[in-house]
Structures are given as structure tokens and as C-alpha cells.
C-alpha positions as CSV (number, residue, x, y, z in Angstrom):
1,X,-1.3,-30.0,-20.6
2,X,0.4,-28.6,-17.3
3,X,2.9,-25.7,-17.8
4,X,6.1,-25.6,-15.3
5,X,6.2,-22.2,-13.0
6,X,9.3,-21.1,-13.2
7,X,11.1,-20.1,-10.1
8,X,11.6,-16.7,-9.8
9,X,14.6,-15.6,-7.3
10,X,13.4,-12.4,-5.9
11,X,15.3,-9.3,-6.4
12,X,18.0,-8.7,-3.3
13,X,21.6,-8.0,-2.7
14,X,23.9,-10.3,-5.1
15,X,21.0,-11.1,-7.3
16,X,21.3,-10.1,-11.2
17,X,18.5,-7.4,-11.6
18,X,18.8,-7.5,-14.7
19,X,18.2,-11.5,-15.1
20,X,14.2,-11.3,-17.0
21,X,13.3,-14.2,-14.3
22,X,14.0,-12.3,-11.6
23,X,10.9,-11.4,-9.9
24,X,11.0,-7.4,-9.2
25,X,7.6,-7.6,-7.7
26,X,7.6,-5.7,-4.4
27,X,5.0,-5.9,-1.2
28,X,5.1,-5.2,2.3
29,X,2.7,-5.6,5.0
30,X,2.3,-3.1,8.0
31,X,-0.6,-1.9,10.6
32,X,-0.7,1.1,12.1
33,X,-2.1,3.2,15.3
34,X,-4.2,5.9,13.8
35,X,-5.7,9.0,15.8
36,X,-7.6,11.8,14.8
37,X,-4.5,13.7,13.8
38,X,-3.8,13.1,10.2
39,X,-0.9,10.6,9.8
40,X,0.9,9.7,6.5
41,X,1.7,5.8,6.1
42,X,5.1,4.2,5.9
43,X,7.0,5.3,2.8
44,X,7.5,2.4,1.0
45,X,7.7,2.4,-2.9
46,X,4.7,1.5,-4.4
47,X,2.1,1.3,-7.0
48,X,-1.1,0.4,-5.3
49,X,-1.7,0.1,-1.7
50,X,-4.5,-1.6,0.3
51,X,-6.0,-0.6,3.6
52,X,-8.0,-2.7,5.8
53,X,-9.8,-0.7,8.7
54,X,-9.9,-2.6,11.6
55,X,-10.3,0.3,14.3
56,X,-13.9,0.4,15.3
57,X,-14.8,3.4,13.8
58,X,-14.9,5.6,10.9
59,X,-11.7,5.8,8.9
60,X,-10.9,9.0,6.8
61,X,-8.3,8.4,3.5
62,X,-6.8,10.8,1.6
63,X,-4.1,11.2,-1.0
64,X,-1.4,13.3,-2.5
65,X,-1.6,16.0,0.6
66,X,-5.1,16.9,0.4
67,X,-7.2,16.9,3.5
68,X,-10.5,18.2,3.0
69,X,-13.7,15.9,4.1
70,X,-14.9,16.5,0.2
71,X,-11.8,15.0,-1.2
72,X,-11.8,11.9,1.7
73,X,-13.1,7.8,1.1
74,X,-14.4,7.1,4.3
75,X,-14.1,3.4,5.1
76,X,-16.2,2.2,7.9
77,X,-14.7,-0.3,10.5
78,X,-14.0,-4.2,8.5
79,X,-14.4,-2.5,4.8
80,X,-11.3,-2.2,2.7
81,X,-10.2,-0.1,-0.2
82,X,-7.3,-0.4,-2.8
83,X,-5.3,2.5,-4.6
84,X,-3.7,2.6,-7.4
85,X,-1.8,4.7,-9.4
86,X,0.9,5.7,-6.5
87,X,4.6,5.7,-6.6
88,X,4.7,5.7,-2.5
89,X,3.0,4.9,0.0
90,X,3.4,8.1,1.8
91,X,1.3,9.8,-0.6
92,X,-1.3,8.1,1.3
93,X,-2.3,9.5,4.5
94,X,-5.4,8.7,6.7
95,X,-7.3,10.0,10.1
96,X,-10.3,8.2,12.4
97,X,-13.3,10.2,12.9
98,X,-12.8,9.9,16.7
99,X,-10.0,8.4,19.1
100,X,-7.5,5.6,17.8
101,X,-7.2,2.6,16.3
102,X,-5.8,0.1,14.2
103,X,-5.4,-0.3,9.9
104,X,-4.1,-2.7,8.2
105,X,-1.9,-1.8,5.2
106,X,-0.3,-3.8,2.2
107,X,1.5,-2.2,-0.5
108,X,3.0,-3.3,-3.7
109,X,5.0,-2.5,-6.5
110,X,4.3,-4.5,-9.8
111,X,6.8,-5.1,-12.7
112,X,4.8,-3.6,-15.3
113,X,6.0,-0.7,-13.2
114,X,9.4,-1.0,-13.1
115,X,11.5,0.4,-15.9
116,X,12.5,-2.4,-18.7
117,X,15.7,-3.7,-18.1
């Protein structure tokens, strides 16, 4: 037996919020040009967000303002990392171990996240 998926009208200017089938589920998709100067990401709101290195070298992450090598994930070029537990992006900041290039970033913001309505 096949269920129906309901069609979920996403949450936006005129839409009732607090309608249960409205889909509050947030994400947003961005790259950025990162150096070795250490560079917070777009501030989006967010519980998670996942980071694609795609710049040819070494890429240092941090969170929450820290920014010492012992509290780093170091992603090498094509690896990937997800992080949870944030409630914006910019809490997330990262740095290449030498010259620039490019990251991939996709955050997201889940329902069970969002306050009940």
C-alpha cells in the first residue's frame, strides 16, 4: 500500500506559519573564496551545516570563535564534514593552510528545531 506525500507549501511571506503542513525546513547553498586569514561563513540560521573542500589544499574548520590548530578538523581537498548542533552559520569559521581557494557550503535548519507552533 502507497501513502500520498503531502504537499508541503514552504514557509514565506503570506503563508500561515502556523499551518502544521507548512514545511519550516530551511537550507541554503553558498561557496566561498577562502585564504589563509580566518573567515567566518555567511550567517544564515541554522542547525547543521555541511562543508565541501574543494580548494586544493588543506582546509582548517573551527567553531564557536576558537582558533587554535588543537581545536581545528582539518579537511583535505574533496573530503567533507557535517556539523551539528549550531544555531548560525557564522559560528562556523574556516582558513586554508596556504593561499586561496574554493568551499562549498550547505546549511540547514530542521523543524524539530523550530519552536512548536
Amino acid at each position: 500500500m502507497a501513502y500520498p506525500i503531502p504537499n508541503l507549501p514552504s514557509a514565506g511571506p503570506g503563508v500561515d506559519t502556523s499551518n502544521p503542513l507548512v514545511n519550516l525546513n530551511k537550507s541554503y547553498s553558498f561557496n566561498m573564496n577562502i585564504t589563509t586569514a580566518m573567515l567566518e561563513c555567511s550567517s544564515f540560521i541554522a542547525s547543521e551545516i555541511f562543508i565541501r573542500n574543494k580548494s586544493g589544499q588543506v582546509l582548517q574548520v573551527y567553531d564557536n570563535g576558537r582558533d587554535n590548530l588543537t581545536q581545528a578538523f582539518f579537511l583535505e581537498d574533496n573530503e567533507e564534514i557535517t556539523l551539528k548542533g549550531l544555531t548560525n552559520s557564522d559560528q562556523v569559521s574556516a582558513k586554508t593552510s596556504s593561499g586561496t581557494g574554493l568551499v562549498y557550503f550547505r546549511t540547514a535548519t530542521y523543524s524539530s528545531t523550530i519552536p512548536l507552533r
